[in-house]
KOLTORGU-124203 format. One record per residue (C-alpha): residue number from 1; x, y, z; residue in one letter. Coordinates in Angstrom, 3 decimals. Each point is the difference from the previous one (the first is absolute). Example, Ala and Ser with C-alpha at 12.3 -4.5 7.8 and 13.67 -1.06 7.14 Angstrom:
BEGIN
> 1|12.300|-4.500|7.800|a
> 2|1.370|3.440|-0.660|s
END
This chain:
BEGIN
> 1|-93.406|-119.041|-7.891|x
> 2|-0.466|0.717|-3.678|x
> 3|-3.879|1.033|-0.929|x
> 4|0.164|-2.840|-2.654|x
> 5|1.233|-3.157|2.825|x
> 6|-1.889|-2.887|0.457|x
> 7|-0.778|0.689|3.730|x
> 8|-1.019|3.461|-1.032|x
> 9|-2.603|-1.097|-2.682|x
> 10|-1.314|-2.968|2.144|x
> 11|-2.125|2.267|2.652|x
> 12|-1.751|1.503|-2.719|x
> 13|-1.072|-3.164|-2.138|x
> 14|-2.465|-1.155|2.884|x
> 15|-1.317|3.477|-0.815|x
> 16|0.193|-0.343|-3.565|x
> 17|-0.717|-3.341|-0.946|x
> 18|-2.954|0.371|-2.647|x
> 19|-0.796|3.561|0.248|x
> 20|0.501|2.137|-2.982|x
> 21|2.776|2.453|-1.292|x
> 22|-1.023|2.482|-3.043|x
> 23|3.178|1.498|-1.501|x
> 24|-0.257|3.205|-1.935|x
> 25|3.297|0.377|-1.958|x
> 26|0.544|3.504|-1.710|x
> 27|0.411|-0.642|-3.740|x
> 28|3.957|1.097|0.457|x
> 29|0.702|-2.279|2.523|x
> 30|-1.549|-2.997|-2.190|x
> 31|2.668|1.048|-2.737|x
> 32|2.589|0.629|2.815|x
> 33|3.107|-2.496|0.354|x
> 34|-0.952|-0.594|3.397|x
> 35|-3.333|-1.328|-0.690|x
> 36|1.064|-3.570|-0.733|x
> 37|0.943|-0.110|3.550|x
> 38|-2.953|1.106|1.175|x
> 39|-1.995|-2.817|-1.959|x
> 40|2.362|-2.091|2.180|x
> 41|-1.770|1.208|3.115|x
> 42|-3.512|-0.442|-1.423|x
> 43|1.719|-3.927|-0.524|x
> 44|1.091|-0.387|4.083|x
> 45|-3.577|1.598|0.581|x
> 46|-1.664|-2.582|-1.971|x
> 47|2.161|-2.838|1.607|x
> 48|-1.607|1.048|3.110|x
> 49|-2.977|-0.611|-1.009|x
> 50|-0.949|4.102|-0.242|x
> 51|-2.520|1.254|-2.853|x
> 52|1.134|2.403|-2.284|x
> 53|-1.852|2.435|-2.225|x
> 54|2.165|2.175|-2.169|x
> 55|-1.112|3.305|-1.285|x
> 56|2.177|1.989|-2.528|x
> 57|-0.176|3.629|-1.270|x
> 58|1.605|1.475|-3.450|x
> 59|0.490|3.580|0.188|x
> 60|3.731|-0.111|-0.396|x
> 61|-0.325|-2.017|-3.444|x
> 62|-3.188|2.067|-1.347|x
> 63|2.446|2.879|0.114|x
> 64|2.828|-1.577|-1.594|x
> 65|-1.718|-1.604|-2.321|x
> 66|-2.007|3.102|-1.162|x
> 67|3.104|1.900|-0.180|x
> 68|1.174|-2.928|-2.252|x
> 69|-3.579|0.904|-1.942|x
> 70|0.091|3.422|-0.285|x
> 71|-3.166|-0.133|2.028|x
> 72|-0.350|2.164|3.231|x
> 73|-1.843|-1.774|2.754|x
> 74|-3.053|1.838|1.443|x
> 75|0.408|-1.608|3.306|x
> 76|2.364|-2.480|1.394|x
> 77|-1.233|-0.482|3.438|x
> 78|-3.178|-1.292|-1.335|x
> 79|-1.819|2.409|1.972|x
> 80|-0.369|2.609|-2.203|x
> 81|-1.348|-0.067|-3.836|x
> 82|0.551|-2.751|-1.435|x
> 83|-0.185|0.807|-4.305|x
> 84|-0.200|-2.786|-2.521|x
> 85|3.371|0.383|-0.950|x
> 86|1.087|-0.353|3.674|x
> 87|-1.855|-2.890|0.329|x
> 88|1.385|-2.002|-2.755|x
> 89|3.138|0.860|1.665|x
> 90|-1.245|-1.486|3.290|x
> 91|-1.196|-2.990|-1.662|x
> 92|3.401|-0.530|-1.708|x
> 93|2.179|0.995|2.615|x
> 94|-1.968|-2.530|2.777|x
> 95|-0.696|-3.164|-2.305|x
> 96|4.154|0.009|-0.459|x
> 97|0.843|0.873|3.828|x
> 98|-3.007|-2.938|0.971|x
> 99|1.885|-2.423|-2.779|x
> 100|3.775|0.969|2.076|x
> 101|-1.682|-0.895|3.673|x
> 102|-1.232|-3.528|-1.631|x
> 103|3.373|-0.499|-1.721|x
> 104|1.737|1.111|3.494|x
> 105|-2.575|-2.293|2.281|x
> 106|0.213|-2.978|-2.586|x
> 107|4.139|0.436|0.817|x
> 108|-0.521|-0.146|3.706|x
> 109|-2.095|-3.672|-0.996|x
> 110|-3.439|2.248|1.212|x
> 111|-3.262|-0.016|-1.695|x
> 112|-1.786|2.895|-0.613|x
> 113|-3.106|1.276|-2.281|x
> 114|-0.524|3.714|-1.204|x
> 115|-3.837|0.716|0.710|x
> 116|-2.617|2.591|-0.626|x
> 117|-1.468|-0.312|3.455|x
> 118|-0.055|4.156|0.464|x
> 119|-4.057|1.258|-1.370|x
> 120|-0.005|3.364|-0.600|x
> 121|-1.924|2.851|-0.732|x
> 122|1.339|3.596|-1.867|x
> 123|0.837|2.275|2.415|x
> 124|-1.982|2.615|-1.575|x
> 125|-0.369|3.739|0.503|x
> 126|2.254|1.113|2.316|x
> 127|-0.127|4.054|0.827|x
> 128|-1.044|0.218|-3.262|x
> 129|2.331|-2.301|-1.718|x
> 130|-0.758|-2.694|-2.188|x
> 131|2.631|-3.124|1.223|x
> 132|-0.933|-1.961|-2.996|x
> 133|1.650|-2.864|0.027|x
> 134|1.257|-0.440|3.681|x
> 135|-1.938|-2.079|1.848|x
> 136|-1.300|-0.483|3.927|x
> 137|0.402|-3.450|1.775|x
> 138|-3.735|-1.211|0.071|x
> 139|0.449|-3.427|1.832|x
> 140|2.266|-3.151|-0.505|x
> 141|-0.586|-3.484|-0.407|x
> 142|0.860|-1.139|2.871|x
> 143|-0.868|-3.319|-1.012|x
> 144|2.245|-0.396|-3.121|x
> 145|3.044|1.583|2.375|x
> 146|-1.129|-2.822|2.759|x
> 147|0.071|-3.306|-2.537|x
> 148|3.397|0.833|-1.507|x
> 149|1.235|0.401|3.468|x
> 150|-1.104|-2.911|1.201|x
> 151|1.790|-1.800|-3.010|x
> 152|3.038|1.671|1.272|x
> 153|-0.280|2.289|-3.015|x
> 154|1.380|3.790|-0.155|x
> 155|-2.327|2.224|-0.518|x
> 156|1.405|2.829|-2.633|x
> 157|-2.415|3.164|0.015|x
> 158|1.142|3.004|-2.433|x
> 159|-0.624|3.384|0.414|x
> 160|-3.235|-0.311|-2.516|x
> 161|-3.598|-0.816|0.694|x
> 162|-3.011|-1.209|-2.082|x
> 163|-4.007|0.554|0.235|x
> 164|-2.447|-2.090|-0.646|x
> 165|0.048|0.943|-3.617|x
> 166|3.616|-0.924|-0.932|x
> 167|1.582|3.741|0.028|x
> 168|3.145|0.376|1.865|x
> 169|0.905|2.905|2.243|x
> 170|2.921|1.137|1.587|x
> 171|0.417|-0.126|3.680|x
> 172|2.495|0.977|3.075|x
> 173|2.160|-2.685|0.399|x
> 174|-0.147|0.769|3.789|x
> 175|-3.845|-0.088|0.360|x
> 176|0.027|-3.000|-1.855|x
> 177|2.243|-1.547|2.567|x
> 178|-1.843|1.826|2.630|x
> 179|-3.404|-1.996|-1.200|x
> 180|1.701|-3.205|-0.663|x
> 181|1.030|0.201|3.212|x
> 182|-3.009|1.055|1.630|x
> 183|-2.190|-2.707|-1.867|x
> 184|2.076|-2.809|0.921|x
> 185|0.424|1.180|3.524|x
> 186|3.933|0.095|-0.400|x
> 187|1.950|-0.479|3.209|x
> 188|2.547|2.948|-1.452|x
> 189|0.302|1.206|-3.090|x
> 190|4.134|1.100|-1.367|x
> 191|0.070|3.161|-2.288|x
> 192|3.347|-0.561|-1.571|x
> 193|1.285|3.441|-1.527|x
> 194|3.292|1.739|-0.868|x
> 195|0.409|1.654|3.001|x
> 196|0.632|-1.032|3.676|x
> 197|-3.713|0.317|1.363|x
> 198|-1.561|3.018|0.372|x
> 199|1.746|3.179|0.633|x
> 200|-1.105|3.146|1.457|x
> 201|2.003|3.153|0.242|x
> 202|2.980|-2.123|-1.344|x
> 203|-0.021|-2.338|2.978|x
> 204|-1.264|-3.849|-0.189|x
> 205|-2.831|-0.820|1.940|x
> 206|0.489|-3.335|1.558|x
> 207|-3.557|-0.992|1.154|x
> 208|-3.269|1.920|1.539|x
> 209|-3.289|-0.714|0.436|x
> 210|-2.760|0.636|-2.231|x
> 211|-1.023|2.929|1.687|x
> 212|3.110|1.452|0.011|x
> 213|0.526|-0.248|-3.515|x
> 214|-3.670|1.512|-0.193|x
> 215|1.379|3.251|1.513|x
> 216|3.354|0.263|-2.046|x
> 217|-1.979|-0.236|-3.010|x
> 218|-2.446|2.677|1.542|x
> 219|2.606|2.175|1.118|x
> 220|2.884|-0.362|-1.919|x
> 221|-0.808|-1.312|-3.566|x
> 222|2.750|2.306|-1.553|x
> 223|2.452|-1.995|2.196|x
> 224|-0.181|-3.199|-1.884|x
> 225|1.695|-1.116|-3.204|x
> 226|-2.407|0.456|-2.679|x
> 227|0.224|-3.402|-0.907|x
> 228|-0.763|-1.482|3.587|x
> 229|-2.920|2.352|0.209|x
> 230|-2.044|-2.707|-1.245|x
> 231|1.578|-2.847|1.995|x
> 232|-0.802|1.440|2.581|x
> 233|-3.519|0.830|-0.342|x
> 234|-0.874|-3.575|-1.568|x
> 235|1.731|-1.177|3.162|x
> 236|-2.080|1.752|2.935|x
> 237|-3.125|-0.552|-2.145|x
> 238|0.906|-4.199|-0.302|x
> 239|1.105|0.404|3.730|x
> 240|-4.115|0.772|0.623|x
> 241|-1.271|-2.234|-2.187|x
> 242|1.639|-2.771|2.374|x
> 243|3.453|-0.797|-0.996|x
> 244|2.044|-0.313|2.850|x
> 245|3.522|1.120|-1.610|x
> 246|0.908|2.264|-2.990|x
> 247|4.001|-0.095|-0.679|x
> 248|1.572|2.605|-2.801|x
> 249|3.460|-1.304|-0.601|x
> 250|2.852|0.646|-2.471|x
> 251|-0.447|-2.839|-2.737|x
> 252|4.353|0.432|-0.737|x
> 253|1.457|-2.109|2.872|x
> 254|0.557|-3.282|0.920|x
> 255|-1.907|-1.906|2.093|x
> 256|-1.922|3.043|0.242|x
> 257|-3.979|-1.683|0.031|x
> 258|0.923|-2.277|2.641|x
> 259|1.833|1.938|2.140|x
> 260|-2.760|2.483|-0.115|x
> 261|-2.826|-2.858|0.807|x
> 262|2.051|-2.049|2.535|x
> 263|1.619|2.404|2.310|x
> 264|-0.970|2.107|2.806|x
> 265|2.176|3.046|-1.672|x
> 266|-0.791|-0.214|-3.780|x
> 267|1.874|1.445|-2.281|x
> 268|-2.513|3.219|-1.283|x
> 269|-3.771|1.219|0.848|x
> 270|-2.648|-1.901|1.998|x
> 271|-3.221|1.214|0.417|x
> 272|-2.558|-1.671|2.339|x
> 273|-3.264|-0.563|0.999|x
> 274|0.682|-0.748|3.331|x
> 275|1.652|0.636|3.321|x
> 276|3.973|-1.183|-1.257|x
> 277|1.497|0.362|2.997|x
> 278|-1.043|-0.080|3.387|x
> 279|1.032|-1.583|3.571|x
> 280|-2.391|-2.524|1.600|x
> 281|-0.191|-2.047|2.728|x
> 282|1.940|-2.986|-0.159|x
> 283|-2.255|-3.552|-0.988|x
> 284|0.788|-3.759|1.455|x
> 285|0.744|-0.582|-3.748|x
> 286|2.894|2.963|-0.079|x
> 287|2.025|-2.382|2.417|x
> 288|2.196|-1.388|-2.393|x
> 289|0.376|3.205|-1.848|x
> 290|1.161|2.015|3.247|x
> 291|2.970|-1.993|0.002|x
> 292|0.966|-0.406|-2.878|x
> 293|-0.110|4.013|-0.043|x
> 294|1.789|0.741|3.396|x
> 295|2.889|-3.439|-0.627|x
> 296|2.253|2.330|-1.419|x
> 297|-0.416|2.201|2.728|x
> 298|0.683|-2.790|2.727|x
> 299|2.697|-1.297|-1.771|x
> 300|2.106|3.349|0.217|x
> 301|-0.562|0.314|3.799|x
> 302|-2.585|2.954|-1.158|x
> 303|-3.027|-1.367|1.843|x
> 304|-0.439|-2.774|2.826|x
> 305|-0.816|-3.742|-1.082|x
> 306|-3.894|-0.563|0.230|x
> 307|-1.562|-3.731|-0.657|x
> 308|-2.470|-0.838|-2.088|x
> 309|-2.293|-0.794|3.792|x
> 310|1.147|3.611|1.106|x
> 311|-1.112|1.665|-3.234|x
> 312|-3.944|-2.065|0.200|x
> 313|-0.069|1.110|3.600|x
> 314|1.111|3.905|-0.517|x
> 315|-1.751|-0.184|-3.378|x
> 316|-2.713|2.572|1.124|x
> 317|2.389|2.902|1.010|x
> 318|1.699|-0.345|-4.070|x
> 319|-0.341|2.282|-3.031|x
> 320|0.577|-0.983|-3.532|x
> 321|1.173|3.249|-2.742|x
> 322|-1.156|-1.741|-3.393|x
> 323|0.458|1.431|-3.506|x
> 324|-2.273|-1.869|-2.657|x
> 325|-1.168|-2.492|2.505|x
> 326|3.627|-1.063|1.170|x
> 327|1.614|0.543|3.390|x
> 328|3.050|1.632|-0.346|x
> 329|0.138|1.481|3.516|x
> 330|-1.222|-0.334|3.763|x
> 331|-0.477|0.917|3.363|x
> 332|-1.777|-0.340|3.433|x
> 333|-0.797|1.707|3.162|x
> 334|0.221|-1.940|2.747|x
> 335|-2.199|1.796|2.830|x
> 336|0.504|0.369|3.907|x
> 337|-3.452|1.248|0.889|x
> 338|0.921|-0.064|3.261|x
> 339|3.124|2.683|-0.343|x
> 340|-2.175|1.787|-2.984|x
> 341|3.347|-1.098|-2.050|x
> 342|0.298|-1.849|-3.158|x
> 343|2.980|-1.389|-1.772|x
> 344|0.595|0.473|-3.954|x
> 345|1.866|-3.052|-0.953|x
> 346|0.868|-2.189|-2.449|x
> 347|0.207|2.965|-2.992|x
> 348|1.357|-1.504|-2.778|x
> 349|-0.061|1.240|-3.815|x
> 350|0.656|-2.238|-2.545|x
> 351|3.455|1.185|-1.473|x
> 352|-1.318|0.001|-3.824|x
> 353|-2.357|2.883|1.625|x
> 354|2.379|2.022|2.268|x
> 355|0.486|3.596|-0.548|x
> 356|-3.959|0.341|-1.034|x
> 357|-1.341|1.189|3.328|x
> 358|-1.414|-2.753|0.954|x
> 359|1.906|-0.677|3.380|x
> 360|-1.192|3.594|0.329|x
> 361|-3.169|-0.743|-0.473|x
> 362|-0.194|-3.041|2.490|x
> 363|1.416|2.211|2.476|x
> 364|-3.110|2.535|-0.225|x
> 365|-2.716|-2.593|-0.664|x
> 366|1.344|-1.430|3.467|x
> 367|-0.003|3.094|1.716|x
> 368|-3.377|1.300|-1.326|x
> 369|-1.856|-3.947|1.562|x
> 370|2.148|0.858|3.319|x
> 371|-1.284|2.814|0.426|x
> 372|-3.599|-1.227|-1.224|x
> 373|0.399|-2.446|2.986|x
> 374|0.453|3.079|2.343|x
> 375|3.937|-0.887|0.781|x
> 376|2.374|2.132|1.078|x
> 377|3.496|-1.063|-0.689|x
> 378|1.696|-1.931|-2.602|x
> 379|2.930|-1.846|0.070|x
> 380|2.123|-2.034|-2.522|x
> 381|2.665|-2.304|0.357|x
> 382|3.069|0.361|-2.492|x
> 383|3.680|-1.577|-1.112|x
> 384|0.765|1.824|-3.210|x
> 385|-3.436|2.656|-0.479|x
> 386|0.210|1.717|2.565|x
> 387|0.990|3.656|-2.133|x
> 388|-2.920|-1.233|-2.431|x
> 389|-2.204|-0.065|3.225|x
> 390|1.538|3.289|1.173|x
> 391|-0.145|2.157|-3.047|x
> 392|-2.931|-1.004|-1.775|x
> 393|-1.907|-0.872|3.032|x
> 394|0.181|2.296|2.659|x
> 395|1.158|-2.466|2.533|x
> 396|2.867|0.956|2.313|x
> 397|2.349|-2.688|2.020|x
> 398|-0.560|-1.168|3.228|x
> 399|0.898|-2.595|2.399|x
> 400|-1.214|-3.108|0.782|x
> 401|-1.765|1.468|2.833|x
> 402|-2.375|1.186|-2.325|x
> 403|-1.023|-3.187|-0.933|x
> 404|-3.194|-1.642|2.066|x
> 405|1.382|-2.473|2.809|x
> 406|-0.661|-3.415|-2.242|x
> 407|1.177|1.006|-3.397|x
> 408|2.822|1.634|2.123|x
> 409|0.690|-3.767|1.139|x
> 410|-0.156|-1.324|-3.183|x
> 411|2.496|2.665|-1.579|x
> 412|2.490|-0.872|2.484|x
> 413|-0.513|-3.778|-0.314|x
> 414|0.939|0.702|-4.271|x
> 415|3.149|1.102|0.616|x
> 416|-0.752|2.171|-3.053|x
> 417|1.304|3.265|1.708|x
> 418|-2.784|1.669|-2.442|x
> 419|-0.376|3.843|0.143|x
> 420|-3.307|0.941|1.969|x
> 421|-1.695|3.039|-1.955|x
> 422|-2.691|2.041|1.243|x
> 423|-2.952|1.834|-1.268|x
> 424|-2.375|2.169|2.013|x
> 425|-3.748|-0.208|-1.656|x
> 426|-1.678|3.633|0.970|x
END
């Protein structure tokens, strides 16, 4: 299934529905080809009834644009010192890219408003340098962001913020995205950049926890791109202020927003707050969602037939695997107390997730709660796993002599002629 189906998009709106996305898009990807598409996806999140703030910086067009002046830049990240000269640049440079996003929205039949919703104060003296005119996100008004929301308004914040006297300061595009999101207690918030997500020692991180990211940055700073440097901190540090997602994608492919957003596998960097993936016991309400996840497996010959009635009554002995609050895996352990033997059945990975250690994982997590229950064998019943069970298990083949004397009866009554594989818990 495609990231961008229907069926794929419609487990998350439940999730979604009136929660709030803030979109930071570099200034180069608001110029880019590709970002007409991409106001596209801001459209099908709109149709589902999803809030979007969008949040643009302009460091790619202060630098052309100075070139074009003559004028060298003091700073383009806007962390740095921001000169009058640089400033007027700023100014320029974001009142045209803010005038391109309304002309691009307005073509997509959205509404949207540029605001000055970011206060801020000079950033001052820093290690003895004056920043000028580069400013510090003071607060935002929440409540100006809130009404054009509700008036199914987009929200257009620039990379500039004002005090309470009029001046104007330049600020990080990705702190300012970072408070937006923060303020308006975003579900997620999309940092849409030139590159694939954020890379470290060449390689793509796909997603990690806030913590993680904590210690990479800790550790191995030099290992990042430069330019995702700051990504990355503005994401751990929105990731503690209570936003449950951050998401650094490539802003030059298709489809690329909402394949990030809707899918379990994404399509760059997600950062979050929370425990992503983890294996639980199995709920009354994951009925219907065990089998629609093992059907597949039934329908090759892969696992044994189980009813709806069999599932409720068994329900106790499953495990769910779910990534971003979606099954996409399970087992159980069906005990014998009386033989100190359990059976791991039923292990089924959804095949949009195979090859991820997952199955692995089940196997383990089984294991480990045998063991907690102070068993001493393990058995599993297979058709077409058994070297998965053997190799990446530790279990061996035996007979059906292994087996205890009533599932023994019930494997001959299948007819299934299943391999019997055996594990010895220490």
């Amino acid at each position: 299934m495609k990231p961008t189906d229907l069926r794929g998009i419609l487990e998350y709106i439940p999730r979604y529905r009136e929660r709030i996305f803030v979109l930071s898009a570099d200034g180069a990807i608001v110029t880019d080809e590709n970002f007409a598409n991409i106001l596209l996806d801001v459209a099908v999140l709109r149709s589902l009834n999803i809030r979007v703030v969008l949040v643009h910086g302009a460091a790619a067009q202060i630098e052309r644009m100075g070139a074009d002046r003559g004028v060298v830049p003091s700073d383009l990240a806007g962390t740095g010192v921001t000169d009058a000269a640089t400033l007027e640049l700023a100014l320029t440079a974001a009142n045209r890219l803010t005038h391109e996003i309304l002309e691009g929205l307005s073509a997509a039949d959205l509404r949207a408003a540029t605001t000055n919703a970011v206060i801020a104060h000079p950033a001052g003296i820093i290690q003895g340098v004056d920043h000028q005119l580069t400013g510090r996100v003071e607060r935002v008004d929440v409540e100006l962001l809130q009404a054009l929301l509700a008036q199914g308004i987009i929200p257009i914040v620039p990379p500039l913020g004002f005090d309470g006297d009029g001046r104007t300061y330049r600020v990080n595009s990705d702190a300012v995205a970072a408070a937006v999101a923060k303020a308006l207690k975003a579900i997620k918030l999309v940092y849409i950049t030139t590159h694939h997500g954020l890379i470290v020692d060449g390689e793509l991180v796909r997603h990690l926890s806030v913590g993680d990211l904590e210690g990479l940055l800790q550790k191995n700073r030099a290992g990042f791109l430069p330019a995702s440097v700051s990504k990355a901190q503005h994401a751990a540090a929105a990731c503690r202020a209570g936003v449950e997602r951050v998401h650094v994608i490539s802003g030059r492919e298709d489809d690329g927003l909402l394949a990030e957003v809707f899918s379990n596998e994404g399509i760059g960097t997600m950062v979050h707050a929370d425990q992503y993936q983890q294996i639980r016991p199995a709920r009354k309400k994951d009925l219907h969602a065990i089998q629609v996840l093992i059907r597949p497996g039934v329908d090759s010959g892969e696992l044994m037939y189980r009813s709806r009635a069999s599932l409720e009554k068994t329900l106790g002995d499953f495990y769910i695997f779910e990534i971003d609050g979606n099954p996409v895996a399970c087992a159980a352990l069906h005990v014998d107390p009386d033989q100190q033997s359990g059976e791991l059945a039923c292990l089924y990975v959804n095949p949009t997730h195979e090859h991820q250690g997952i199955g692995r994982k089940l196997v383990q997590f089984v294991e480990s709660r045998a063991r907690d229950l102070g068993l001493t064998r393990l058995y599993a019943l297979s058709t077409q796993a058994f070297t998965y069970f053997q190799s990446k298990g530790g279990f061996v083949e035996g007979t059906p002599d292994d087996l205890p004397s009533a599932r023994r009866e019930k494997y001959e009554k299948s007819g299934r002629k299943s391999k019997v594989l055996v594990k010895r818990l220490a």
